[in-house]
Structure formats: C-alpha cells, structure tokens
mmCIF file of the N, C-alpha and C atoms, coordinates in Angstrom:
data_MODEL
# 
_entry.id   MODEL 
# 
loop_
_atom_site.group_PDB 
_atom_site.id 
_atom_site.type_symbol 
_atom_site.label_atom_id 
_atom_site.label_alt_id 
_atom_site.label_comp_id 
_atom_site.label_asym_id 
_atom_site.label_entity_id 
_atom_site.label_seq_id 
_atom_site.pdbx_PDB_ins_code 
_atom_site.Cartn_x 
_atom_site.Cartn_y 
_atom_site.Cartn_z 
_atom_site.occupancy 
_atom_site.B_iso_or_equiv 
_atom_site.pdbx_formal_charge 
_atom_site.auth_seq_id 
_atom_site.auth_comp_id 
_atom_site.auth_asym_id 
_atom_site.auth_atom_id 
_atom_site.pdbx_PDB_model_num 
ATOM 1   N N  . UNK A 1 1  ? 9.846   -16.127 -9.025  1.00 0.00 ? 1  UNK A N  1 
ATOM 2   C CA . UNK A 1 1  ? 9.958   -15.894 -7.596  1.00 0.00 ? 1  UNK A CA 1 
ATOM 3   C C  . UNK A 1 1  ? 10.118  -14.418 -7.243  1.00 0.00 ? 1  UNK A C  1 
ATOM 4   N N  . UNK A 1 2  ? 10.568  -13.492 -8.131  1.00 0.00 ? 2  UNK A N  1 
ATOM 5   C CA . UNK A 1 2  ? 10.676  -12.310 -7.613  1.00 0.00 ? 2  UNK A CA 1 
ATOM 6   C C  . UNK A 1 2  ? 9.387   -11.321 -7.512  1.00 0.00 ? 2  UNK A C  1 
ATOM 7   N N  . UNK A 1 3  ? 8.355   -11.978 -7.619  1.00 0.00 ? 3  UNK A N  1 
ATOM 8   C CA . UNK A 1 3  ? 6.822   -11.627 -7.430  1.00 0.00 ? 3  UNK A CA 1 
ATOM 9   C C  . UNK A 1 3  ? 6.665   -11.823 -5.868  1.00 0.00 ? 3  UNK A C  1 
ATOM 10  N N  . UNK A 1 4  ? 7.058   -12.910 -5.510  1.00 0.00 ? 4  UNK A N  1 
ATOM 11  C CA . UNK A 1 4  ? 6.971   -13.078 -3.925  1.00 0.00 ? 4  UNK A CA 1 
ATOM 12  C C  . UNK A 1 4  ? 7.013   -12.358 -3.149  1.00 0.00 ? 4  UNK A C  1 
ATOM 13  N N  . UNK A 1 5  ? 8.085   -11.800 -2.918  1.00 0.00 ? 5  UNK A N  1 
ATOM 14  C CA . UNK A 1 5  ? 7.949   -10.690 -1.809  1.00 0.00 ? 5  UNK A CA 1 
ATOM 15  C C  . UNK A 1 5  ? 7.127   -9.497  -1.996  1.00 0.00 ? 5  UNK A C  1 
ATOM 16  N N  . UNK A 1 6  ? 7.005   -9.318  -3.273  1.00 0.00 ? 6  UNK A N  1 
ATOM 17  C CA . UNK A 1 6  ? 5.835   -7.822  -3.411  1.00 0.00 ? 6  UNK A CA 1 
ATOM 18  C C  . UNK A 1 6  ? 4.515   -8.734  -3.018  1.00 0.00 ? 6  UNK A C  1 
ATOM 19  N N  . UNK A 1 7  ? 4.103   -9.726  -3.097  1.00 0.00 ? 7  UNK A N  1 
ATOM 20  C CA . UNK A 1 7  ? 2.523   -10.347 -2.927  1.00 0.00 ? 7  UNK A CA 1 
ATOM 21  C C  . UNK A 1 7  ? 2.875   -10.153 -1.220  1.00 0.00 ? 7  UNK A C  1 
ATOM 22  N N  . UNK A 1 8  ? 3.756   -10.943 -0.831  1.00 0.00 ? 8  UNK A N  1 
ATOM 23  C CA . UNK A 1 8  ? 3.782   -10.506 0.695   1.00 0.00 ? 8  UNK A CA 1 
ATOM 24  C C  . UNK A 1 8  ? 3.897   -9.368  1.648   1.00 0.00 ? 8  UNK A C  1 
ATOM 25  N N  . UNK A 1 9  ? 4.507   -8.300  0.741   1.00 0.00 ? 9  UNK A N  1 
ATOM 26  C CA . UNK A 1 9  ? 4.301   -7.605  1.369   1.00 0.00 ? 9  UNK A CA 1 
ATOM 27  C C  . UNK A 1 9  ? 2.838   -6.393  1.373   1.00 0.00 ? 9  UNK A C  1 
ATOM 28  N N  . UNK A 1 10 ? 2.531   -7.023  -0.152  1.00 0.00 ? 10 UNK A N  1 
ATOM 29  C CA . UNK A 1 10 ? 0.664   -6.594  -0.335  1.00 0.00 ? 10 UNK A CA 1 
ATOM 30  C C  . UNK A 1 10 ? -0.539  -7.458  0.992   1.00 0.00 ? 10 UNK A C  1 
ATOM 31  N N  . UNK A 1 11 ? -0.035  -8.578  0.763   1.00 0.00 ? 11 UNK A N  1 
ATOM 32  C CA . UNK A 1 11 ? -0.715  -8.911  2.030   1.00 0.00 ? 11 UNK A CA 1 
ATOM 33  C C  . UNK A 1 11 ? -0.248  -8.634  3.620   1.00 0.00 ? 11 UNK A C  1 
ATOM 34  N N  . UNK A 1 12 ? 0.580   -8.369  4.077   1.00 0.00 ? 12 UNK A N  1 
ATOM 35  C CA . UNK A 1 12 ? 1.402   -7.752  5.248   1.00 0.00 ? 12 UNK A CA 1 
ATOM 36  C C  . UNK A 1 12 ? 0.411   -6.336  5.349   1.00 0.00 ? 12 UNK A C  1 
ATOM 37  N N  . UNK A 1 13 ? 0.633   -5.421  4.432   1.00 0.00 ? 13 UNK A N  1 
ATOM 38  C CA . UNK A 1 13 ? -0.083  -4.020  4.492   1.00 0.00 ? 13 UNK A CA 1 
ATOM 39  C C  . UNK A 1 13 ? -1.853  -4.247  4.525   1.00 0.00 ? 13 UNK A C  1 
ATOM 40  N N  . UNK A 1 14 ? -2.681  -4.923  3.506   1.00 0.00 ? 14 UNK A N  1 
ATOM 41  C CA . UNK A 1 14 ? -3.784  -5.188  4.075   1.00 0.00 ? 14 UNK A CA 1 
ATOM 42  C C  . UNK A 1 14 ? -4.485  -5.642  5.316   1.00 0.00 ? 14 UNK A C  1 
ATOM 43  N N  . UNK A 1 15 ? -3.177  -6.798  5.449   1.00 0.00 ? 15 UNK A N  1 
ATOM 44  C CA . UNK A 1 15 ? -3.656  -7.702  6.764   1.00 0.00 ? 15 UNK A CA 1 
ATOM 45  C C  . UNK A 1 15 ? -3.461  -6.258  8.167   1.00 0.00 ? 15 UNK A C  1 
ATOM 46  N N  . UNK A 1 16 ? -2.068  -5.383  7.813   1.00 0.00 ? 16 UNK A N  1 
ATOM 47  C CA . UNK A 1 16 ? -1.944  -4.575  9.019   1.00 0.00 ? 16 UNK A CA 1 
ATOM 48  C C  . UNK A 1 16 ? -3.042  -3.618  9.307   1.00 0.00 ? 16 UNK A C  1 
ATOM 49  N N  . UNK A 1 17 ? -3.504  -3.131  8.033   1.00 0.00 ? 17 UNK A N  1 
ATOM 50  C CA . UNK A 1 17 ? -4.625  -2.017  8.046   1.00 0.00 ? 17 UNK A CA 1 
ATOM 51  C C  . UNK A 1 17 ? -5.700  -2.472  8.892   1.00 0.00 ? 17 UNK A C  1 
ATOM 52  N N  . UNK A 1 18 ? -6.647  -4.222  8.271   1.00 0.00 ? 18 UNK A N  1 
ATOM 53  C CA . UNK A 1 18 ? -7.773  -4.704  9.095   1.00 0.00 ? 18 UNK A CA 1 
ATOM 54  C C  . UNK A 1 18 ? -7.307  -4.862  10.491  1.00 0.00 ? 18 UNK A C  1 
ATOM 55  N N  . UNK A 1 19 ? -6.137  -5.207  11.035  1.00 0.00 ? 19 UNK A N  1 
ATOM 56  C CA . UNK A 1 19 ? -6.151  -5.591  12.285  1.00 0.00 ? 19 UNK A CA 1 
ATOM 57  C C  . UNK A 1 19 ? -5.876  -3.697  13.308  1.00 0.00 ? 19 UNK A C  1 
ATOM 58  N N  . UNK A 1 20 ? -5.874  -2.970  12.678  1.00 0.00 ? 20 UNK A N  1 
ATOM 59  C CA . UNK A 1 20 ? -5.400  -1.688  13.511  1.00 0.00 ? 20 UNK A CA 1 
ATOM 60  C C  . UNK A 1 20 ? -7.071  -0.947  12.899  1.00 0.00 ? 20 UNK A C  1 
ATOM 61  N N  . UNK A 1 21 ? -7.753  -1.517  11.777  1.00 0.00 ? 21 UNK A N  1 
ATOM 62  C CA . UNK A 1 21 ? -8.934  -0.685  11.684  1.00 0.00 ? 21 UNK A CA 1 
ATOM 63  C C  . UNK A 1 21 ? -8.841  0.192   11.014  1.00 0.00 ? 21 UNK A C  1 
ATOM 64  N N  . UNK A 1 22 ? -8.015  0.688   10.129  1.00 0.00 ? 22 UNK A N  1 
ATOM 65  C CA . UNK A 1 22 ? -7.059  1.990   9.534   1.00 0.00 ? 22 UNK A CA 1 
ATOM 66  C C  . UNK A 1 22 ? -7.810  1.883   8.005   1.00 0.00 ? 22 UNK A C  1 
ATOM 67  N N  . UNK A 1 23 ? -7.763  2.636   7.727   1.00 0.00 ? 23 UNK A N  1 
ATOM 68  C CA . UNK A 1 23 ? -8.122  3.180   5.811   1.00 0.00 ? 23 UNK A CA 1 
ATOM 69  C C  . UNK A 1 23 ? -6.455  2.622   5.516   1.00 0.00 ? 23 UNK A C  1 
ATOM 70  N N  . UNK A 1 24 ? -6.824  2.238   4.393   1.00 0.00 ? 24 UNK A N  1 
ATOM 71  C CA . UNK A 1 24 ? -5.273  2.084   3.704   1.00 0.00 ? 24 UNK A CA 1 
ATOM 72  C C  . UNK A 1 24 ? -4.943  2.760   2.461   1.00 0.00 ? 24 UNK A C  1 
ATOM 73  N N  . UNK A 1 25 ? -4.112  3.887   1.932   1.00 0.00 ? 25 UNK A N  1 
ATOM 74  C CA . UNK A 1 25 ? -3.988  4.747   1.424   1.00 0.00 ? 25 UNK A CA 1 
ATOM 75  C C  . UNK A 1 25 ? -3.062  4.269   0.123   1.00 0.00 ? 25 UNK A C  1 
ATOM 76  N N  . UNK A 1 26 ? -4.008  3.809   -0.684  1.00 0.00 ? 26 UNK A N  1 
ATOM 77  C CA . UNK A 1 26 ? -3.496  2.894   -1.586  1.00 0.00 ? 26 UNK A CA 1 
ATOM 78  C C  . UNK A 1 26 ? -2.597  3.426   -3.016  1.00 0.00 ? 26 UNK A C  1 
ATOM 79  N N  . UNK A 1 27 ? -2.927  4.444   -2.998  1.00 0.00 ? 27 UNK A N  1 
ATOM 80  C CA . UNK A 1 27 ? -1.558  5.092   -3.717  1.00 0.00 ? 27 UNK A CA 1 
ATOM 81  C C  . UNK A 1 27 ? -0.437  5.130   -3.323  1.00 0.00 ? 27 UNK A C  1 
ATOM 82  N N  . UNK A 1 28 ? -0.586  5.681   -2.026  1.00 0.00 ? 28 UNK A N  1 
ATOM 83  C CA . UNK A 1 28 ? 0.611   5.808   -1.363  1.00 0.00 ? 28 UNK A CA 1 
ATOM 84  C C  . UNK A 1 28 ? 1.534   4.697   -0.820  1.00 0.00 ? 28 UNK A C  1 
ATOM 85  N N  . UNK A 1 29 ? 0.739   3.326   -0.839  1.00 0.00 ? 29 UNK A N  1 
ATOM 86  C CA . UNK A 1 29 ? 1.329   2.170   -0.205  1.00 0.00 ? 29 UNK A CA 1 
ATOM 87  C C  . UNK A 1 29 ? 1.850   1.514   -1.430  1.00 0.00 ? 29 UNK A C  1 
ATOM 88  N N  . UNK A 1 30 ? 0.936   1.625   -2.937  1.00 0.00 ? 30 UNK A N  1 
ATOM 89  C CA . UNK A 1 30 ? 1.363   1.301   -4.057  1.00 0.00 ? 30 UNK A CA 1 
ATOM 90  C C  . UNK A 1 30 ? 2.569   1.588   -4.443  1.00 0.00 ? 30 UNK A C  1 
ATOM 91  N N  . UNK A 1 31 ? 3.085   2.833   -4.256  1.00 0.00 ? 31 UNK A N  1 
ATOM 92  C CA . UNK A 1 31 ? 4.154   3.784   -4.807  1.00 0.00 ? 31 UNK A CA 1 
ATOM 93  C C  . UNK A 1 31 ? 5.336   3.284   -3.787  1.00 0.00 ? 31 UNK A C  1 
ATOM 94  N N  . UNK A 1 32 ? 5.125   2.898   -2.793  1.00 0.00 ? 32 UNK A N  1 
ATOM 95  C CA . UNK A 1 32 ? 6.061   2.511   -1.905  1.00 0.00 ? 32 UNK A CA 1 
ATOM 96  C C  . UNK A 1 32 ? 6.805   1.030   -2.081  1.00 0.00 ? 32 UNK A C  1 
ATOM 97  N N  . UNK A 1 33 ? 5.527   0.268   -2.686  1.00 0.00 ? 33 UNK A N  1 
ATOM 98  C CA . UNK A 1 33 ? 6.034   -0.830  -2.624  1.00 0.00 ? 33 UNK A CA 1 
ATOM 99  C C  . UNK A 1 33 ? 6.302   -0.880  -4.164  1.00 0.00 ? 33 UNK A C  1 
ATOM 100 N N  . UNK A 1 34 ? 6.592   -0.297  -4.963  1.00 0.00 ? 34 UNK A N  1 
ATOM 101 C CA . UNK A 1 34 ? 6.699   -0.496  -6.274  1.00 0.00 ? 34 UNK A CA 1 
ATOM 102 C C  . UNK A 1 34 ? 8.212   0.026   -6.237  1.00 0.00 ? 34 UNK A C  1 
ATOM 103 N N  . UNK A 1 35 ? 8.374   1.209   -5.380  1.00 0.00 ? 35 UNK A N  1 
ATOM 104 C CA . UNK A 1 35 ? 10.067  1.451   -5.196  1.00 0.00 ? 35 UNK A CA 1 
ATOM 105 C C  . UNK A 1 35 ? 10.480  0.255   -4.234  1.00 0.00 ? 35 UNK A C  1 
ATOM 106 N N  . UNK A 1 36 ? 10.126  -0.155  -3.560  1.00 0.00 ? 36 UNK A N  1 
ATOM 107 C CA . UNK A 1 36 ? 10.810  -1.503  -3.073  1.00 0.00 ? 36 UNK A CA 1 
ATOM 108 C C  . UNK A 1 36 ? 10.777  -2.750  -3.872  1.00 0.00 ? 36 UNK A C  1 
ATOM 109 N N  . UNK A 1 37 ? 10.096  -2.663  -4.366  1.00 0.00 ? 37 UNK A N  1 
ATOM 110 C CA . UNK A 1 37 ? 10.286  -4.201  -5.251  1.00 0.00 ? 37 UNK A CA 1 
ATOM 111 C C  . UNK A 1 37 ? 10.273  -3.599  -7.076  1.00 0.00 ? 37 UNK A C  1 
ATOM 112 N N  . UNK A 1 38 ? 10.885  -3.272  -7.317  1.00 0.00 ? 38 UNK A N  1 
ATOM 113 C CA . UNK A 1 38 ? 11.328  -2.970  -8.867  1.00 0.00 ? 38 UNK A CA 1 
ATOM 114 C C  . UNK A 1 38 ? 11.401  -4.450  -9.856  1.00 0.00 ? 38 UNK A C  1 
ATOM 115 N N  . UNK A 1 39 ? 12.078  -5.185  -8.855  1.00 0.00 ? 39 UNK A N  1 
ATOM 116 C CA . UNK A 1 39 ? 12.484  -6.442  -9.114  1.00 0.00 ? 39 UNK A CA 1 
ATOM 117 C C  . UNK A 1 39 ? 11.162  -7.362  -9.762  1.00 0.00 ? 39 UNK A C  1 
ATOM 118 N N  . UNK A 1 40 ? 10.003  -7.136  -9.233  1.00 0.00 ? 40 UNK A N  1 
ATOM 119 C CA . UNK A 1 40 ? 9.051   -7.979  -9.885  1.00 0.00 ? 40 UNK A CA 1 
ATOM 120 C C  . UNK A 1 40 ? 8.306   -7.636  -10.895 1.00 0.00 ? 40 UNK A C  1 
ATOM 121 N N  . UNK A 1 41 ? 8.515   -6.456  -11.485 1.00 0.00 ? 41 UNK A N  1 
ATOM 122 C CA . UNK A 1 41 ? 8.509   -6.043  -13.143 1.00 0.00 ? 41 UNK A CA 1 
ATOM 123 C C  . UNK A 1 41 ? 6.712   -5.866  -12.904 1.00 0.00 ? 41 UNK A C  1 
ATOM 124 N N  . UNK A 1 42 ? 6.415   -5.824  -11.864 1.00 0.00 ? 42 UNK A N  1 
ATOM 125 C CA . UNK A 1 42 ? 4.516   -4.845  -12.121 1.00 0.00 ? 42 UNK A CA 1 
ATOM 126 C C  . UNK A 1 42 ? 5.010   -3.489  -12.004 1.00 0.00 ? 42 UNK A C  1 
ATOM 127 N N  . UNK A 1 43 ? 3.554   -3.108  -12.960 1.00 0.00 ? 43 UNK A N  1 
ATOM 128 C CA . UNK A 1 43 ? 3.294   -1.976  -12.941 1.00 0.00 ? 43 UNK A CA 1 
ATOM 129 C C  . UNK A 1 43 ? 2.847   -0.959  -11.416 1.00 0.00 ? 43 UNK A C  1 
ATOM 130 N N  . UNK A 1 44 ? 2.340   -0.028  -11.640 1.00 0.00 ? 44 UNK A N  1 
ATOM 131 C CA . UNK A 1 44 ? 2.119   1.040   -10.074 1.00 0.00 ? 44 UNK A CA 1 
ATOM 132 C C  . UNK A 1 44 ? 0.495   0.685   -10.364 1.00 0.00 ? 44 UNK A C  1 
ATOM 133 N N  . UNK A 1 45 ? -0.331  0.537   -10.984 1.00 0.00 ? 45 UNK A N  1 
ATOM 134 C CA . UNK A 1 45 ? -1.629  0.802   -11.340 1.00 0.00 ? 45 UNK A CA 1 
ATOM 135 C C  . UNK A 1 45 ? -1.988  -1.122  -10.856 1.00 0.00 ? 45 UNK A C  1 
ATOM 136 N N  . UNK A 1 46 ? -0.713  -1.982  -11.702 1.00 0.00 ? 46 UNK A N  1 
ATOM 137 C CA . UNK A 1 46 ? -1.531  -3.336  -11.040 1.00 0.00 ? 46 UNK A CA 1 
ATOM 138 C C  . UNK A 1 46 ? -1.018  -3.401  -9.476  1.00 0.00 ? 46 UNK A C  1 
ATOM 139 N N  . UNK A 1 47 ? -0.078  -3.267  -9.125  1.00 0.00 ? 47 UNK A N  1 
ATOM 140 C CA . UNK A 1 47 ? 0.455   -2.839  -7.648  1.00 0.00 ? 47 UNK A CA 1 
ATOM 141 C C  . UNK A 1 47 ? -1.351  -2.385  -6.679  1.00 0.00 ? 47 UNK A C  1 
ATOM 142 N N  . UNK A 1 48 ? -1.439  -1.051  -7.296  1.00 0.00 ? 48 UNK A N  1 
ATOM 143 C CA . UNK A 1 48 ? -2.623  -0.721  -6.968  1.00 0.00 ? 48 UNK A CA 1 
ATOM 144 C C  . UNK A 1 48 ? -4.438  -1.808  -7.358  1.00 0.00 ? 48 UNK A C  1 
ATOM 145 N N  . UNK A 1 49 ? -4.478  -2.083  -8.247  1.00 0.00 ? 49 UNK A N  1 
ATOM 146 C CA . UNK A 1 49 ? -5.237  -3.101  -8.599  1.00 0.00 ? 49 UNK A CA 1 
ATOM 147 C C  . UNK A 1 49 ? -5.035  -4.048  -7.248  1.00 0.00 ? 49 UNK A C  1 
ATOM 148 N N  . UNK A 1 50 ? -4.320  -4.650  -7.137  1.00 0.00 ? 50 UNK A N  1 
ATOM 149 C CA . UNK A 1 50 ? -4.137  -6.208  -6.096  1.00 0.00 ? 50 UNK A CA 1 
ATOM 150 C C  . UNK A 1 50 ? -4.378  -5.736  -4.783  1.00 0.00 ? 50 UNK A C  1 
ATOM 151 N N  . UNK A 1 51 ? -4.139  -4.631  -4.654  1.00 0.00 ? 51 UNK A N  1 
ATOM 152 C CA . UNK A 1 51 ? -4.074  -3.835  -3.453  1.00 0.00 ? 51 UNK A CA 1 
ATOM 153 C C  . UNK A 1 51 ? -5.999  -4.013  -2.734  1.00 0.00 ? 51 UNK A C  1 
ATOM 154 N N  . UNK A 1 52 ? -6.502  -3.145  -4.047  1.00 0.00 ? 52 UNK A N  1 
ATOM 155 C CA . UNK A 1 52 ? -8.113  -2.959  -3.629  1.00 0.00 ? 52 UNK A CA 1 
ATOM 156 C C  . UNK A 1 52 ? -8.330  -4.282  -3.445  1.00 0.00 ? 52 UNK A C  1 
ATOM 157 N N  . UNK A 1 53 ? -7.779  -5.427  -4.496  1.00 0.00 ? 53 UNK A N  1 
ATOM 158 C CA . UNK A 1 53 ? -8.816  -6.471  -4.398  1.00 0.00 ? 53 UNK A CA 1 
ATOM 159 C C  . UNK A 1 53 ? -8.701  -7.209  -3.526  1.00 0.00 ? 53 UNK A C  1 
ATOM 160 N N  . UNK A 1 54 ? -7.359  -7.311  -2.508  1.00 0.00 ? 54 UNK A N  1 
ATOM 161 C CA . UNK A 1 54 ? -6.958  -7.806  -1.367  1.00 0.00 ? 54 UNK A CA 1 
ATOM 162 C C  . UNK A 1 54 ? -8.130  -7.361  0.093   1.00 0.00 ? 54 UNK A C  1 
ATOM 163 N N  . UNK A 1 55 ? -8.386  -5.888  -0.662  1.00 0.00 ? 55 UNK A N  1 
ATOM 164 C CA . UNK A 1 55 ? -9.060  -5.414  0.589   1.00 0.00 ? 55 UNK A CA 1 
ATOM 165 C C  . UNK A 1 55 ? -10.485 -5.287  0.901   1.00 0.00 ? 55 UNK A C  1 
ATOM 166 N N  . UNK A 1 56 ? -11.211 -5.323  -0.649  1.00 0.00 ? 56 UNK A N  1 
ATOM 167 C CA . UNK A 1 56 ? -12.347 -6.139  -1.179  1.00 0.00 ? 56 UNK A CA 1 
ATOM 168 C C  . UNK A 1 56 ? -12.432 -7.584  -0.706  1.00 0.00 ? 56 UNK A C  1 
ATOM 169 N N  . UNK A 1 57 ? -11.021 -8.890  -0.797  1.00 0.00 ? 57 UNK A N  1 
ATOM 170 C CA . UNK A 1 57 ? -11.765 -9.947  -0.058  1.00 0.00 ? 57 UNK A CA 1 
ATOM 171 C C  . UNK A 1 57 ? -11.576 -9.994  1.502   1.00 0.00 ? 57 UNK A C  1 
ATOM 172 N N  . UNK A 1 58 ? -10.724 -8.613  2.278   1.00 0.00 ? 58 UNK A N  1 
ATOM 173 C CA . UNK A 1 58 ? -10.397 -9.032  3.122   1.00 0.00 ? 58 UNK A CA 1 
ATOM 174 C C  . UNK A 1 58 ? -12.051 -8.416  3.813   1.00 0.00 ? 58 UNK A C  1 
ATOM 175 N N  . UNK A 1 59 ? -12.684 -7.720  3.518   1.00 0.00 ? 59 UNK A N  1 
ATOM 176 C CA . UNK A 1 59 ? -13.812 -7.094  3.736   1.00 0.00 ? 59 UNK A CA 1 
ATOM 177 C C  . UNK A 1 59 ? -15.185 -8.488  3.549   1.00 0.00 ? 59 UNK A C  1 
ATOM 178 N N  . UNK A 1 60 ? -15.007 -9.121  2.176   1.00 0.00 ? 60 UNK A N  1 
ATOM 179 C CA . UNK A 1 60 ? -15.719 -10.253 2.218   1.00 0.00 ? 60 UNK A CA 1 
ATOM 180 C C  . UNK A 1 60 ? -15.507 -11.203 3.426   1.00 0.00 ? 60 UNK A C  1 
ATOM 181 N N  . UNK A 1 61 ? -14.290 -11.516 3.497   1.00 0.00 ? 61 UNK A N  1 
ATOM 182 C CA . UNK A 1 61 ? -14.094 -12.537 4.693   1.00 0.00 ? 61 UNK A CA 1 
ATOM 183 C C  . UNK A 1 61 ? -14.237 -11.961 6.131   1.00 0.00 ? 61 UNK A C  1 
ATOM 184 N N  . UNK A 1 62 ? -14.527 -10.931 6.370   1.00 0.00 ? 62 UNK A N  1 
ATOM 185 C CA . UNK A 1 62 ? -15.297 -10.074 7.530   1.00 0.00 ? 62 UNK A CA 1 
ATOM 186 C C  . UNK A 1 62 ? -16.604 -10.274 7.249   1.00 0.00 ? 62 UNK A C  1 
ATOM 187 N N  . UNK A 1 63 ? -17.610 -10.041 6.502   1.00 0.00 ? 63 UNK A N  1 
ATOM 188 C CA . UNK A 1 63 ? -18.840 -10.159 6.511   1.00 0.00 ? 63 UNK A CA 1 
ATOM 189 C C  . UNK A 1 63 ? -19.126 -11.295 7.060   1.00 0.00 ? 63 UNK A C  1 
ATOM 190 N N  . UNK A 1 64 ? -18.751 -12.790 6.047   1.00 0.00 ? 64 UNK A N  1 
ATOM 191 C CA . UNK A 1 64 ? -18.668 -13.836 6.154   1.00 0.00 ? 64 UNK A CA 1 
ATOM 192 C C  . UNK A 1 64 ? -18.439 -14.551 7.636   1.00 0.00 ? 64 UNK A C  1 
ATOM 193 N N  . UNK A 1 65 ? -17.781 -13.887 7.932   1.00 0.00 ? 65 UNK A N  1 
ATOM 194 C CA . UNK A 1 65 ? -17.636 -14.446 9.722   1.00 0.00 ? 65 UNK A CA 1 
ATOM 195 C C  . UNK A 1 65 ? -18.350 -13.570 10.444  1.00 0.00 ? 65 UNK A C  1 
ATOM 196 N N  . UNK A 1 66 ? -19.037 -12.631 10.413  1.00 0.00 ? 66 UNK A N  1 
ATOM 197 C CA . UNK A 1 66 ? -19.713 -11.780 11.011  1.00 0.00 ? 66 UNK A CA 1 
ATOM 198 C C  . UNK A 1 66 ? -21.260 -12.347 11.116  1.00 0.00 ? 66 UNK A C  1 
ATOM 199 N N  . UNK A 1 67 ? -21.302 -12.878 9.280   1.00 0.00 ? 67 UNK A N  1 
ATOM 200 C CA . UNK A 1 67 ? -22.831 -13.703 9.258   1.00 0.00 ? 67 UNK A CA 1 
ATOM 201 C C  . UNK A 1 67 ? -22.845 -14.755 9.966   1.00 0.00 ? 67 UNK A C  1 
ATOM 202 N N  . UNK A 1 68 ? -21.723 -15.395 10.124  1.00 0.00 ? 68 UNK A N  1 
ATOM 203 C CA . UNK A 1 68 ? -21.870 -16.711 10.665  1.00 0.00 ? 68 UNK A CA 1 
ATOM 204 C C  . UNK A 1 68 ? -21.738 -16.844 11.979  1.00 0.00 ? 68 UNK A C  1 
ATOM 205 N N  . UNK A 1 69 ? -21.313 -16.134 12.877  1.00 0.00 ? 69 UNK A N  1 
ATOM 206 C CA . UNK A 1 69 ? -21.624 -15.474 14.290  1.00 0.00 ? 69 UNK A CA 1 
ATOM 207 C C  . UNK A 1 69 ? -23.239 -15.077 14.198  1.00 0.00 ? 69 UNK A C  1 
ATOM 208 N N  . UNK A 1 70 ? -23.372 -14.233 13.809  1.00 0.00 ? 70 UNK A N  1 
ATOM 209 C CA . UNK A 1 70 ? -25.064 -13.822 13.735  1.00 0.00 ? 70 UNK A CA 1 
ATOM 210 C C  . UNK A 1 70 ? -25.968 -15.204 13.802  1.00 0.00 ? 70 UNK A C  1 
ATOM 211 N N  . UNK A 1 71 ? -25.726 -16.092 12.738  1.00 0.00 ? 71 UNK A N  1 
ATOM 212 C CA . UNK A 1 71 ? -26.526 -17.760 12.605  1.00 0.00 ? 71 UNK A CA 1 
ATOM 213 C C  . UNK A 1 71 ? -26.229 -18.400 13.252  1.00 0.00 ? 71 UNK A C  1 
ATOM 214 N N  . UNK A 1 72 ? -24.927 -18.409 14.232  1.00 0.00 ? 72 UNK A N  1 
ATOM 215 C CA . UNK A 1 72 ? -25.031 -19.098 15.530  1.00 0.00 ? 72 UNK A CA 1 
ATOM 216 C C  . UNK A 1 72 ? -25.451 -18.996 16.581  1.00 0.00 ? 72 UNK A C  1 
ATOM 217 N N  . UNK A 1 73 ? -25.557 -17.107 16.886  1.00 0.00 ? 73 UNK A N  1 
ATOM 218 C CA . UNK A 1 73 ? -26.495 -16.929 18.025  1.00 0.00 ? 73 UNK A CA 1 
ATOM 219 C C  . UNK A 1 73 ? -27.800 -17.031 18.031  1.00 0.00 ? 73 UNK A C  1 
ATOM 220 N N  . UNK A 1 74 ? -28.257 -16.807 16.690  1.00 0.00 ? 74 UNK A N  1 
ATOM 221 C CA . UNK A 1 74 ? -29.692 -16.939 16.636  1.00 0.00 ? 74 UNK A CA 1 
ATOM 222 C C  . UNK A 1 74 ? -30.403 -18.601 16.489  1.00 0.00 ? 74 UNK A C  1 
ATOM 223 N N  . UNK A 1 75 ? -29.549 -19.477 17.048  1.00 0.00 ? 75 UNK A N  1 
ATOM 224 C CA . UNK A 1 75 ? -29.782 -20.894 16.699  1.00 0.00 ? 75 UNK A CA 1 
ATOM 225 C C  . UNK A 1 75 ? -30.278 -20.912 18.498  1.00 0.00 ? 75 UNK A C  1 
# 
C-alpha cells in the first residue's frame, strides 16, 4: 500500500498538466515526488519512467477521442 499515494499523486500531476495544457517538467515533478513519498521504496528514474508513460497514454486517450469525434461528424 505504500505505492498508493505516489501512483496518485503521478496521476493527479499528469491529469493536472492535460487539463491546464501545460508541458510537464518531469524531472522536476519526479524529484518532488520522490522526496514526498520515500516511503514507497522507487527509484527517481522509475518515478520518472511512470511519469512519461502516464503521459504517453494520456496523449493516446486524446487522439482516440479526437478520432472518434472526427467518425462521428463525418457519418
């Protein structure tokens, strides 16, 4: 359980970036949340890892609804 709150708060910071439109400065958010959560024994590099790939699918699941808007208007 002490993984929990660092996954939430990895998704909290992605989710805040897409909804404000913002670059997310992933060292810097890494390093932050790695001094806040010590407790869940990751590293700064997988911290950073989960980070991109959060923002890699949050980017997929934008396309994805973007295509599917597009195939509904064109129906």
């Amino acid at each position: 359980m002490t993984t929990l709150p660092l996954a939430l708060k990895i998704a909290d910071a992605v989710s805040d970036a897409g909804r404000h439109q913002r670059r997310l400065d992933i060292a810097a958010v890494a390093i932050l949340l790695l001094d806040a959560h010590p407790e869940a024994g990751h590293s700064l590099a997988e911290i950073a890892d989960t980070l991109r790939e959060e923002i890699a699918s949050q980017g997929a699941l934008a396309r994805g609804t973007l295509a599917q808007g597009t195939l509904a208007m064109s129906r």
